[in-house]
MDAnalysis code that builds the backbone (N, CA, C; Angstrom):
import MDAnalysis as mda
import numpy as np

u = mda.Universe.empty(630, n_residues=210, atom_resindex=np.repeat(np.arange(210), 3), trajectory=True)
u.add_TopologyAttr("name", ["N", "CA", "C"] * 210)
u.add_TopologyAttr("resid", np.arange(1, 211))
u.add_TopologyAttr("resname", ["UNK", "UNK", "UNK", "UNK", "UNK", "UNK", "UNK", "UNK", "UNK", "UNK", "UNK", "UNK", "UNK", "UNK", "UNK", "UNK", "UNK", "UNK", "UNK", "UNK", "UNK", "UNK", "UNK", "UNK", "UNK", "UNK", "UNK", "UNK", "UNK", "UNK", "UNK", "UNK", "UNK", "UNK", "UNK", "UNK", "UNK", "UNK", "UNK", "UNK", "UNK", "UNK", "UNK", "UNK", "UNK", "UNK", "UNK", "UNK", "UNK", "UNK", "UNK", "UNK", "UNK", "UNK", "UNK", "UNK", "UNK", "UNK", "UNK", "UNK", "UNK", "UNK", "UNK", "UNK", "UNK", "UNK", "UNK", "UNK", "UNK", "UNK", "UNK", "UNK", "UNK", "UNK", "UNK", "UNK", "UNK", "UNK", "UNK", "UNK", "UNK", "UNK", "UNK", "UNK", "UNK", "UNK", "UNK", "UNK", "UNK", "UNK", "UNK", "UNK", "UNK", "UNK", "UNK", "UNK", "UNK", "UNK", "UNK", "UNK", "UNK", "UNK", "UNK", "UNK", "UNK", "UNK", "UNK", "UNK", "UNK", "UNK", "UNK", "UNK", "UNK", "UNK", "UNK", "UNK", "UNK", "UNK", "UNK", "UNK", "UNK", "UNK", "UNK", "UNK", "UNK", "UNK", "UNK", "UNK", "UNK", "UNK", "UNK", "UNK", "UNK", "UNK", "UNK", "UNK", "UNK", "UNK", "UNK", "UNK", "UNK", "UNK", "UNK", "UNK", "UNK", "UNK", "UNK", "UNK", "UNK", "UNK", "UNK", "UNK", "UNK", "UNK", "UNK", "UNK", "UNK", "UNK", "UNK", "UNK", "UNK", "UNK", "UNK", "UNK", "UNK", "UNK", "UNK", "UNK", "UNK", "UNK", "UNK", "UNK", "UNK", "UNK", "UNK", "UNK", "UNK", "UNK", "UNK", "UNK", "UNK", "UNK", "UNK", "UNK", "UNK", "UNK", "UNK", "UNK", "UNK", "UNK", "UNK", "UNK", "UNK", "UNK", "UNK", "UNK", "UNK", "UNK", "UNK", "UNK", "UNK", "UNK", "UNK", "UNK", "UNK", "UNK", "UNK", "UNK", "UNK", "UNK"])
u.atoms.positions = np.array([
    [8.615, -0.543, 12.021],
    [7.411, -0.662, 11.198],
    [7.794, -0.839, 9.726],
    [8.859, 0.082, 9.023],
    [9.535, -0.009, 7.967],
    [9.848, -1.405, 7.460],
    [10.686, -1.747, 8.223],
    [11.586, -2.764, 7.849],
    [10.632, -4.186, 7.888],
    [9.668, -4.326, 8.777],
    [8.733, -5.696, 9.097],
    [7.914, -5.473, 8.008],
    [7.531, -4.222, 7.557],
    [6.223, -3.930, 6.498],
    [7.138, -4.324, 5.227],
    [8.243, -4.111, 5.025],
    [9.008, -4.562, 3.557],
    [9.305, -6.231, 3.521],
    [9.808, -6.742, 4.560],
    [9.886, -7.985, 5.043],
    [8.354, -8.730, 4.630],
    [7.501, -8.759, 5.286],
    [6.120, -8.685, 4.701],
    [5.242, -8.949, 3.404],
    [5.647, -7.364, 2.522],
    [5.277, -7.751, 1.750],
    [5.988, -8.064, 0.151],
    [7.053, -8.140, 0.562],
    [8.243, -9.258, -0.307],
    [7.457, -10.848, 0.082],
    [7.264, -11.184, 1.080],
    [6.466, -12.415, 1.144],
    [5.346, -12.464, 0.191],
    [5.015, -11.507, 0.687],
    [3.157, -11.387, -0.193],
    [2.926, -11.585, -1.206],
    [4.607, -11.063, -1.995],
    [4.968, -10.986, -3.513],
    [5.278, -12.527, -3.747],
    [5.926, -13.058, -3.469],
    [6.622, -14.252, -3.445],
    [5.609, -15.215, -3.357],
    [4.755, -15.221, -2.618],
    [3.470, -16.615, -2.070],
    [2.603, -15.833, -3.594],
    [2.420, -14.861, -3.617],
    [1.217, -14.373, -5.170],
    [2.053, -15.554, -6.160],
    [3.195, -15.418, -6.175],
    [3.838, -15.679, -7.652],
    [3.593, -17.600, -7.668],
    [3.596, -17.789, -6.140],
    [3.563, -19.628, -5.962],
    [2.688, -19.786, -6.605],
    [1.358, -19.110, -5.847],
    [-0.134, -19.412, -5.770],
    [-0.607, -19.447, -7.343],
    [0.137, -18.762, -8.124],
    [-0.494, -18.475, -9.656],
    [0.072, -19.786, -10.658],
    [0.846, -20.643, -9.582],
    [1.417, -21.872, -10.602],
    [0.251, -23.008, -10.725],
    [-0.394, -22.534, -9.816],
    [-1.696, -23.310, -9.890],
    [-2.341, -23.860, -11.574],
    [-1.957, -22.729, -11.874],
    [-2.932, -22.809, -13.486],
    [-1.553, -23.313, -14.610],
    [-0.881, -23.718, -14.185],
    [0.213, -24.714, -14.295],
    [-0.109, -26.258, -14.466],
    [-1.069, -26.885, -13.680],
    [-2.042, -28.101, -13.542],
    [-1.470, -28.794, -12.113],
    [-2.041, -29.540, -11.912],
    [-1.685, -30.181, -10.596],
    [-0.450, -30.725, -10.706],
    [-0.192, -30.975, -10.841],
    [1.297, -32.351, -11.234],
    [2.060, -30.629, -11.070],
    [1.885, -30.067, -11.584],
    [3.657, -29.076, -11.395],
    [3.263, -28.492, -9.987],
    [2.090, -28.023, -9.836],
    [1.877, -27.393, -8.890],
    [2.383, -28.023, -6.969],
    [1.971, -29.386, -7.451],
    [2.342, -29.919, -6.200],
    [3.523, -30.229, -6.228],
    [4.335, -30.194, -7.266],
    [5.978, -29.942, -7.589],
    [6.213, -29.263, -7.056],
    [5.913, -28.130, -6.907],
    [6.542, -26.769, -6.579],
    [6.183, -26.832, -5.199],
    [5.174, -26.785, -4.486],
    [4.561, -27.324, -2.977],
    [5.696, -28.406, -2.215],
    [5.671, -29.307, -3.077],
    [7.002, -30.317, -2.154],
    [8.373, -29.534, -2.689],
    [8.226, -28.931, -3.397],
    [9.855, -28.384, -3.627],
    [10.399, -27.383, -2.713],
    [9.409, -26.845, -2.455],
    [9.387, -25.807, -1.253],
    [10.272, -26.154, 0.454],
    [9.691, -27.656, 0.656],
    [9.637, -28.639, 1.791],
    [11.696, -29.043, 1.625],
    [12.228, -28.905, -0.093],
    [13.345, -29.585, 0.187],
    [14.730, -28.352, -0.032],
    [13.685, -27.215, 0.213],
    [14.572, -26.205, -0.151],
    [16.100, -25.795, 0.731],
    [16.800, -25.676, -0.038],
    [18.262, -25.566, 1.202],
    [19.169, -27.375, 1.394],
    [18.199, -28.616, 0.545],
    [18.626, -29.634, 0.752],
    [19.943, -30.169, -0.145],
    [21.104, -30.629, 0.330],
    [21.192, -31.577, 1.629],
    [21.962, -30.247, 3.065],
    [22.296, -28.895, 2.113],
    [22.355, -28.355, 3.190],
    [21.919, -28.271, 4.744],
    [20.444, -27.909, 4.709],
    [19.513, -28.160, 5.478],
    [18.981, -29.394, 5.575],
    [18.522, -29.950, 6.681],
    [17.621, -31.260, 6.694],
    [16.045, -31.182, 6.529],
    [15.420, -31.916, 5.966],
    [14.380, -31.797, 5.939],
    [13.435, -30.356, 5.459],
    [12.396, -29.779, 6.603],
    [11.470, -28.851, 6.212],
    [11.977, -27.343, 6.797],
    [14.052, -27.582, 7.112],
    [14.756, -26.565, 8.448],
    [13.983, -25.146, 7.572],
    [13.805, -25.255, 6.274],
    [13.910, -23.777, 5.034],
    [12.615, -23.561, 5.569],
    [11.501, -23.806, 5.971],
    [10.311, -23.680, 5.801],
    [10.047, -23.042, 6.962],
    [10.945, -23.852, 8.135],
    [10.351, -23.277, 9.784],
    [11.122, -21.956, 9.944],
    [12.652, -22.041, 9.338],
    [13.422, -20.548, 9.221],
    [12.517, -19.778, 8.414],
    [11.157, -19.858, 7.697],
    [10.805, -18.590, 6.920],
    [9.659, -18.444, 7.806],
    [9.196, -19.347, 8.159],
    [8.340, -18.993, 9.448],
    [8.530, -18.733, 10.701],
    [9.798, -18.747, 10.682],
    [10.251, -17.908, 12.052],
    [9.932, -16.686, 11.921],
    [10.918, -16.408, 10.813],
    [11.025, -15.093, 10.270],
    [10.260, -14.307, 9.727],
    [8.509, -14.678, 9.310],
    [7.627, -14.431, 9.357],
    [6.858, -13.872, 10.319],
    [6.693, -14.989, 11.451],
    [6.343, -14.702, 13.250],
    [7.051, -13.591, 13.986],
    [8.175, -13.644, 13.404],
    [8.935, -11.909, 14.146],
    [8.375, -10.791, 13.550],
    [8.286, -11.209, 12.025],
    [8.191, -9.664, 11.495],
    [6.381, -9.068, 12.174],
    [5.914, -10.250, 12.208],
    [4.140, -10.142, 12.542],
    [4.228, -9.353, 13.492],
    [5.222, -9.958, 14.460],
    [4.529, -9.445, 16.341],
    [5.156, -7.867, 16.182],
    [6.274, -8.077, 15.067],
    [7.577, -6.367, 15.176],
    [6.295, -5.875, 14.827],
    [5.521, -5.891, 13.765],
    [4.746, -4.885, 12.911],
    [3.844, -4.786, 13.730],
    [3.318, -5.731, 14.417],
    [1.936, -5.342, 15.559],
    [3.000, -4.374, 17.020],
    [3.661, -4.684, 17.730],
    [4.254, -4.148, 18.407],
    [4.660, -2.948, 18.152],
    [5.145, -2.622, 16.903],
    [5.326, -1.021, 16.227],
    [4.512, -0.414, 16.139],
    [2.937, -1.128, 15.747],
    [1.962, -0.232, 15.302],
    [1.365, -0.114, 16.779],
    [1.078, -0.320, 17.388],
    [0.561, -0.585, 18.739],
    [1.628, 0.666, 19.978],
    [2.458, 0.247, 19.738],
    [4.025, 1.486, 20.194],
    [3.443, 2.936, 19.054],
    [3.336, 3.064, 18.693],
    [2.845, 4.157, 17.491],
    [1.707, 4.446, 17.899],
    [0.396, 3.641, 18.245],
    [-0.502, 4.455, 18.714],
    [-0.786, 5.369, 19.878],
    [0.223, 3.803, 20.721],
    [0.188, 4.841, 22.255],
    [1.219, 5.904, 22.289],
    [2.163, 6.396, 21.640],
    [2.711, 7.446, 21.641],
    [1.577, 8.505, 21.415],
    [0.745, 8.288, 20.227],
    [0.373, 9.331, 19.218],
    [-1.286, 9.498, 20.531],
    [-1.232, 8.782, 21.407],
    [-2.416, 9.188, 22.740],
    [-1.848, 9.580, 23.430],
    [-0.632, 9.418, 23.649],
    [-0.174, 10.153, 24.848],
    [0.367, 11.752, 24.645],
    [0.397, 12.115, 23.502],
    [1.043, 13.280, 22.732],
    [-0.235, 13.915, 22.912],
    [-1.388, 13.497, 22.817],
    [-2.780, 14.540, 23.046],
    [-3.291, 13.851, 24.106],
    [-3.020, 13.932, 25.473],
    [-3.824, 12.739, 26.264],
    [-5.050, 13.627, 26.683],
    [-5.292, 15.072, 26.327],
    [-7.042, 15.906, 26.636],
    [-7.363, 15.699, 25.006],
    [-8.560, 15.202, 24.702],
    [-9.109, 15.491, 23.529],
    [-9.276, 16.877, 23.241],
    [-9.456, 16.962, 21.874],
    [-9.858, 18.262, 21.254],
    [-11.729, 18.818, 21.612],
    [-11.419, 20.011, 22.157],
    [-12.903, 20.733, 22.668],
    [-13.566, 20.473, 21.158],
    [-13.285, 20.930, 20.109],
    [-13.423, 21.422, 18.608],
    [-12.833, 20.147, 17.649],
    [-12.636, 19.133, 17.006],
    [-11.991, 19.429, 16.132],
    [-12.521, 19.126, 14.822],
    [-11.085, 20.097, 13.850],
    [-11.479, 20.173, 12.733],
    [-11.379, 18.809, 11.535],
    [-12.322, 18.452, 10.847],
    [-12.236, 16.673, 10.248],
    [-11.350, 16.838, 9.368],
    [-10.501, 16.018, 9.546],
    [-9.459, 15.517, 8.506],
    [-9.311, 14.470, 7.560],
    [-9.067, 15.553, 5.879],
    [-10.020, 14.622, 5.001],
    [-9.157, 13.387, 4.642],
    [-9.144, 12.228, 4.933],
    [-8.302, 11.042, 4.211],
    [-9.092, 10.088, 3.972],
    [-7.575, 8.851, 3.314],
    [-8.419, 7.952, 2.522],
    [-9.710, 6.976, 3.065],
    [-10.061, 5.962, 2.756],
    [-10.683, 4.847, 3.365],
    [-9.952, 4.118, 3.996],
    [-8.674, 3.882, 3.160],
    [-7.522, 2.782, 4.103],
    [-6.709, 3.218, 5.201],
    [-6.350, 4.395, 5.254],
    [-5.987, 5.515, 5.970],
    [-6.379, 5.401, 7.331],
    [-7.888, 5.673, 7.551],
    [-9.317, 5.371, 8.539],
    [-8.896, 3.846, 9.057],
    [-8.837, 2.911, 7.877],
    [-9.586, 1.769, 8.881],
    [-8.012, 1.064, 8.970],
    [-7.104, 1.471, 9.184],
    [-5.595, 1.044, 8.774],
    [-5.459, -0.016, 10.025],
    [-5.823, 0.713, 11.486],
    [-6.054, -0.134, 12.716],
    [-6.879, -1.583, 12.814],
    [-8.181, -1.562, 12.059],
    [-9.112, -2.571, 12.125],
    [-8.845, -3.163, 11.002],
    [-8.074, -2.808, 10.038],
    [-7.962, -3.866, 8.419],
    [-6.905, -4.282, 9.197],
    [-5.681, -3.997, 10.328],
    [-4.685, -5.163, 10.478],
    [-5.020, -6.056, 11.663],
    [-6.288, -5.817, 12.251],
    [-6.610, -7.014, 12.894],
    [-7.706, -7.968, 12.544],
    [-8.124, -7.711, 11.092],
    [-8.916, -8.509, 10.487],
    [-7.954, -8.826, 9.693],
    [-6.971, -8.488, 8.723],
    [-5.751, -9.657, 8.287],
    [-5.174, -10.471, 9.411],
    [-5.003, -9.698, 10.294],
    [-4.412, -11.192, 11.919],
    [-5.214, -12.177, 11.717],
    [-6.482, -11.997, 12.111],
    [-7.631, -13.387, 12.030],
    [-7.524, -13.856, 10.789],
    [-7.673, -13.292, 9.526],
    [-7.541, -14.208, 7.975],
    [-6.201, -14.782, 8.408],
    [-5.047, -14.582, 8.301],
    [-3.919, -15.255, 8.718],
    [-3.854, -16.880, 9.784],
    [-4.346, -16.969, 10.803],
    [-4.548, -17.556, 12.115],
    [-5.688, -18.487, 10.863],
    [-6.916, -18.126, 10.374],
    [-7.766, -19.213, 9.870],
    [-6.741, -19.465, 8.732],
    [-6.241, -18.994, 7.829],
    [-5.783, -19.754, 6.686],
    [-4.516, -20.341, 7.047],
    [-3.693, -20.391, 7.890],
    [-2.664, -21.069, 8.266],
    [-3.228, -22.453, 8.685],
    [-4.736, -22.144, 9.386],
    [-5.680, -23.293, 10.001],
    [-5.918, -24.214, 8.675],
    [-6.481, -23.467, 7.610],
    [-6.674, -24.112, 6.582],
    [-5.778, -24.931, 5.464],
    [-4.521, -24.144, 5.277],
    [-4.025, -24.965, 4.231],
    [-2.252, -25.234, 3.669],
    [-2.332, -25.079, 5.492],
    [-0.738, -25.285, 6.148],
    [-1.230, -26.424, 7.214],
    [-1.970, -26.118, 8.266],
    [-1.583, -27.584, 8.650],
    [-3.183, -28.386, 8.519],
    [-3.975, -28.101, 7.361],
    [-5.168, -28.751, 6.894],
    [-5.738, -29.212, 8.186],
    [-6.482, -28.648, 8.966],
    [-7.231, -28.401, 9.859],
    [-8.723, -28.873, 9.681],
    [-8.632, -26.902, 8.833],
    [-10.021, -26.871, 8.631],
    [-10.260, -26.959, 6.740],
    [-9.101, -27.908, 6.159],
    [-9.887, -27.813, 4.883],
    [-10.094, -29.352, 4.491],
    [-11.434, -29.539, 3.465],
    [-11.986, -30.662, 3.465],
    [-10.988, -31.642, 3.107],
    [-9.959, -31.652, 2.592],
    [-8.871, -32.585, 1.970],
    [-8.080, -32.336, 3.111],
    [-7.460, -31.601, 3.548],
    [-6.435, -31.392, 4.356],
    [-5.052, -32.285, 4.560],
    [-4.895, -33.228, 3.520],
    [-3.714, -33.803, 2.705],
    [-2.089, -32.774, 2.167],
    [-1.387, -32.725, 3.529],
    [-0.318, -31.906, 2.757],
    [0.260, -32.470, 1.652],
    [-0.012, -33.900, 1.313],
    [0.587, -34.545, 0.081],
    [-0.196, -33.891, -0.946],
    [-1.235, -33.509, -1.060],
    [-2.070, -33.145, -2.113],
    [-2.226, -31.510, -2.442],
    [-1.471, -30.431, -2.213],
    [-1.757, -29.663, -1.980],
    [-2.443, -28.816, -3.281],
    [-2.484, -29.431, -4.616],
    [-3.852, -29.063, -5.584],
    [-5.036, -28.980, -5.366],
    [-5.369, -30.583, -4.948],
    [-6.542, -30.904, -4.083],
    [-6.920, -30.446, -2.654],
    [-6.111, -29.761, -1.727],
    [-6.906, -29.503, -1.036],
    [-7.460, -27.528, -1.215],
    [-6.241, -26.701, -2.343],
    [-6.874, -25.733, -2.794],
    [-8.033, -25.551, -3.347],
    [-8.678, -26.660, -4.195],
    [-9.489, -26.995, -4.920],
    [-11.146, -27.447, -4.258],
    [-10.525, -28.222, -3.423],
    [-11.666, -28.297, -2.530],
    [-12.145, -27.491, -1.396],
    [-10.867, -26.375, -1.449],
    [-11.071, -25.104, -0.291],
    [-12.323, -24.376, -0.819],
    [-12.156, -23.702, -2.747],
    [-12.718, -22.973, -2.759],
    [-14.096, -23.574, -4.213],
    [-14.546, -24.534, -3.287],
    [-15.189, -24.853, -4.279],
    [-16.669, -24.505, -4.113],
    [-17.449, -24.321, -5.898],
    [-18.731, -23.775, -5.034],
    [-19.451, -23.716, -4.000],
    [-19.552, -24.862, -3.607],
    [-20.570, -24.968, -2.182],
    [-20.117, -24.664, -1.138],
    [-18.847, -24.346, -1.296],
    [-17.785, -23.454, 0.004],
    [-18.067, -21.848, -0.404],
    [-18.711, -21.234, -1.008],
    [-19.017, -19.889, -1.456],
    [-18.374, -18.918, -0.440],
    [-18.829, -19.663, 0.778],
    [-18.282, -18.695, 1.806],
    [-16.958, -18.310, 2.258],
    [-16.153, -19.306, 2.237],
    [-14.898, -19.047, 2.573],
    [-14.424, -18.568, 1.097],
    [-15.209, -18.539, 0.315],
    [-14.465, -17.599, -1.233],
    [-14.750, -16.209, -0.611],
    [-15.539, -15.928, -0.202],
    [-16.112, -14.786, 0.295],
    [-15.865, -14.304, 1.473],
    [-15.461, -15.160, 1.988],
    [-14.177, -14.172, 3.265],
    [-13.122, -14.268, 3.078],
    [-12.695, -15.014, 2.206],
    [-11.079, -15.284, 1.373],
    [-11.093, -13.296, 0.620],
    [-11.806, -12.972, 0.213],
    [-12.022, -11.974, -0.600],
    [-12.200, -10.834, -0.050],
    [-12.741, -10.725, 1.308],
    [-13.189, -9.511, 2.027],
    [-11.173, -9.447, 2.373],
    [-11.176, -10.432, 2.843],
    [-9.614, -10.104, 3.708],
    [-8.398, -10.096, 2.864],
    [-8.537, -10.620, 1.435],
    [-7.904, -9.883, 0.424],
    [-7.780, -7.983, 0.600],
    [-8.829, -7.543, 0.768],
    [-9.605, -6.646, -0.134],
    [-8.832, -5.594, 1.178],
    [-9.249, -6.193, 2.396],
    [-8.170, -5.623, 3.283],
    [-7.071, -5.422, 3.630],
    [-6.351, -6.633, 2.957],
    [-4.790, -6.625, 2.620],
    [-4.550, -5.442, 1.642],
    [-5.406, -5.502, 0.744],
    [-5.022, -4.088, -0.358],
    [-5.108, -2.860, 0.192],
    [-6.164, -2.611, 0.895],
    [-6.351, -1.719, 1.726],
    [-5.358, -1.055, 2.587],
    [-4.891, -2.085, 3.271],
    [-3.556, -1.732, 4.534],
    [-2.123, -1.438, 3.283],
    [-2.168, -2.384, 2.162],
    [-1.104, -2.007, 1.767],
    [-0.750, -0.333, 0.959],
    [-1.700, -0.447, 0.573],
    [-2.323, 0.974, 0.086],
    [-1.240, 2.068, 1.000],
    [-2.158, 2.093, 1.935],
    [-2.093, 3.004, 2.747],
    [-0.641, 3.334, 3.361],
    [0.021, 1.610, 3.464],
    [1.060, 1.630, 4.038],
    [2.093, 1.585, 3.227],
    [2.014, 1.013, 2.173],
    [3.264, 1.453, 1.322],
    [3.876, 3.039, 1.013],
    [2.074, 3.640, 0.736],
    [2.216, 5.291, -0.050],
    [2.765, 6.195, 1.475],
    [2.671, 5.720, 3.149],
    [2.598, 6.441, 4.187],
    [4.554, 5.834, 3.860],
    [5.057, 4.803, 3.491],
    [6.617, 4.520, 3.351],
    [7.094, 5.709, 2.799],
    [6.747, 5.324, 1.463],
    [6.891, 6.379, 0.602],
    [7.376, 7.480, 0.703],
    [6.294, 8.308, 1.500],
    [6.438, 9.330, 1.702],
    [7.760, 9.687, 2.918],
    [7.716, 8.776, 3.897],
    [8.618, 9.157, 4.999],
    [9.817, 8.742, 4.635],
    [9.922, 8.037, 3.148],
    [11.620, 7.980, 2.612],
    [11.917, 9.344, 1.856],
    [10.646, 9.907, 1.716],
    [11.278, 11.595, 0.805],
    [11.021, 11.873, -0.307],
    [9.621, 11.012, -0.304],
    [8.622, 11.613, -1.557],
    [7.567, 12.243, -0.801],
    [8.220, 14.097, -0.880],
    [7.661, 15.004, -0.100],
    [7.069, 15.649, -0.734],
    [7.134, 16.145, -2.375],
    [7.227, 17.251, -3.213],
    [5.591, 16.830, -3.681],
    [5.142, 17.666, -4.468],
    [3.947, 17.337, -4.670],
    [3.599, 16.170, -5.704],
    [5.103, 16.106, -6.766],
    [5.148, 15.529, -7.594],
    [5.596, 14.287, -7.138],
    [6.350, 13.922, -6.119],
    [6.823, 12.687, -5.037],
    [5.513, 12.236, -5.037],
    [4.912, 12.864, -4.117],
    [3.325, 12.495, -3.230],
    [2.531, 11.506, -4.395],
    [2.191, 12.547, -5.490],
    [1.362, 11.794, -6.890],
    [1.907, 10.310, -7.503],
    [3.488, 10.291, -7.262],
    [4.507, 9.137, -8.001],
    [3.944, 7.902, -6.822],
    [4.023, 8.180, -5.215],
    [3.851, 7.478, -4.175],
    [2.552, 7.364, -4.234],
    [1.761, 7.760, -4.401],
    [0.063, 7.254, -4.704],
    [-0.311, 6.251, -5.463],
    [0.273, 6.705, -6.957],
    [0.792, 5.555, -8.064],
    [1.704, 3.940, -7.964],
    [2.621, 4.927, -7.464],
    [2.924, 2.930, -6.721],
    [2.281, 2.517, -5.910],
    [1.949, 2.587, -4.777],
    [1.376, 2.188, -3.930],
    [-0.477, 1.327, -4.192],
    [-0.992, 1.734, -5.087],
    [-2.090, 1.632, -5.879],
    [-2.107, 0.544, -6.927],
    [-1.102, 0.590, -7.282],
    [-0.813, -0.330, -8.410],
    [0.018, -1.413, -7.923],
    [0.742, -1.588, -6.464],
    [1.171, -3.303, -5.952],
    [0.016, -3.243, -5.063],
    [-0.772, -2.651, -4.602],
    [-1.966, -2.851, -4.105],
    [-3.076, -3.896, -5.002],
    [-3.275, -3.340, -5.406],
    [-4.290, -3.719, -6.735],
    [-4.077, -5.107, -7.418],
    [-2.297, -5.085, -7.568],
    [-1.739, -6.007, -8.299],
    [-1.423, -7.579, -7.585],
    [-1.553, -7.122, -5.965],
    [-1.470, -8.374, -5.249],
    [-3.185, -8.665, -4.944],
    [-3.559, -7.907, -4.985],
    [-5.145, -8.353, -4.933],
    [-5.582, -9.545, -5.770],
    [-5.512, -8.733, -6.903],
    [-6.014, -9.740, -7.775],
    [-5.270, -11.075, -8.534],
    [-3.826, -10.668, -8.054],
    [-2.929, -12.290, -8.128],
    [-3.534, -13.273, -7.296],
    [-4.331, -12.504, -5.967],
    [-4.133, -13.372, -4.594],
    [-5.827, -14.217, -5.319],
    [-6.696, -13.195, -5.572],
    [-8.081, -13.245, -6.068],
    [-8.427, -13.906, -7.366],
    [-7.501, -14.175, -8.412],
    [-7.894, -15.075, -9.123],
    [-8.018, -16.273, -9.394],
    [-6.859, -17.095, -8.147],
    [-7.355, -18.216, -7.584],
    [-8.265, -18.785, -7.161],
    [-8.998, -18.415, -6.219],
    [-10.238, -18.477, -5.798],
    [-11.660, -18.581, -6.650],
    [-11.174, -17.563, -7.314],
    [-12.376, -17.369, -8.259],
    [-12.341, -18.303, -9.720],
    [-10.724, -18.650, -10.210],
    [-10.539, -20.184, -11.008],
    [-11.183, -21.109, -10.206],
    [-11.409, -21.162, -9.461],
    [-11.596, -22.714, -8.895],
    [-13.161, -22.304, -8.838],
    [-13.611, -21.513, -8.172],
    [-15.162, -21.377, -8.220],
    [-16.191, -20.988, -9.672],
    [-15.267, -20.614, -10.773],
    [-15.727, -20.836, -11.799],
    [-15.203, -21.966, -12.637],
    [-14.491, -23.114, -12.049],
    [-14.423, -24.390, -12.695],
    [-13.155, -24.242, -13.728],
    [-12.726, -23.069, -13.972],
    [-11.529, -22.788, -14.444],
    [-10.524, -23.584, -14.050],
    [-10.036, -24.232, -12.755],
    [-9.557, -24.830, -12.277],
    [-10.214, -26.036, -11.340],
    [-10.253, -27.127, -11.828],
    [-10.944, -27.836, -11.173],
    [-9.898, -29.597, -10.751],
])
């Protein structure tokens, strides 16, 4: 779970930092989009850099679902009689929905791979263009997919939240003063990939980027 969740969101970090070249203007941006395609070249042939990070992507997915999934059914089989009584245990929001925010990032994942990897479902769907087809992803009259672009942000922060500060802690920030330091980070690359991921969207739907 460790190791796929760091794997992860080193990506998360890495695609925030692409996504923000946007406001760079088109011409660099789709620089950087085909530069991506020749990475490792003449080493590698062709797009080899792209399918090796998506390999390596696709493992860490199924490890982290397979771990978390291996983790639950342990943690049912360890109480397999429910509690006659029990007493409520107070935690966070992300904490609670940690199970259902990572299978509503699965589905955001599966549609936006649909959308603007192999342009499917977006109105340009031109991998040559890849300014234009961001642009026309989230443009006003698309409100909606800004708006589920945003819920499943909001859930990514959520899971990371939860899951970075639950790292945290099981590397040996035990102390009370650990616990408070691990709240603090965890809160703040939470927060901080949110709104890297979220101001895209919202450039383009306020014409900021057009």
């Amino acid at each position: 779970m460790a190791v796929t969740g760091i794997i992860l969101v080193l990506f998360l970090i890495a695609h925030m930092l692409g996504n923000l070249k946007i406001f760079t203007g088109a011409t660099s941006f789709d620089h950087y989009a085909h530069w991506l395609r020749e990475i490792g070249a003449p080493l590698l042939p062709g797009v080899w850099f792209l399918w090796i990070l998506r390999t390596a992507l696709v493992v860490s997915v199924v490890g982290h679902i397979w771990a978390a999934t291996t983790l639950a059914l342990r943690a049912r089989a360890a109480r397999p009689v429910r509690y006659a009584h029990r007493k409520p245990v107070q935690g966070s929001y992300a904490a609670r929905t940690m199970r259902w925010g990572g299978v509503i990032i699965l589905l955001f994942v599966i549609y936006h791979l649909l959308d603007l990897t192999t342009g499917t479902l977006n109105p340009v769907g031109d991998p040559s263009r890849p300014y234009a087809n961001v642009v026309a992803d989230f443009a006003p009259k698309r409100w909606y997919v800004t708006l589920f672009y945003t819920l499943s942000v909001v859930a990514v922060g959520f899971h990371l939240r939860h899951g970075v500060f639950s790292a945290l802690r099981s590397l040996g920030q035990q102390t009370p003063r650990g616990e408070r330091r691990a709240r603090v980070v965890a809160l703040v690359l939470a927060v901080g990939l949110c709104v890297g991921y979220l101001v895209v969207p919202f450039a383009v739907l306020t014409g900021l980027v057009s």
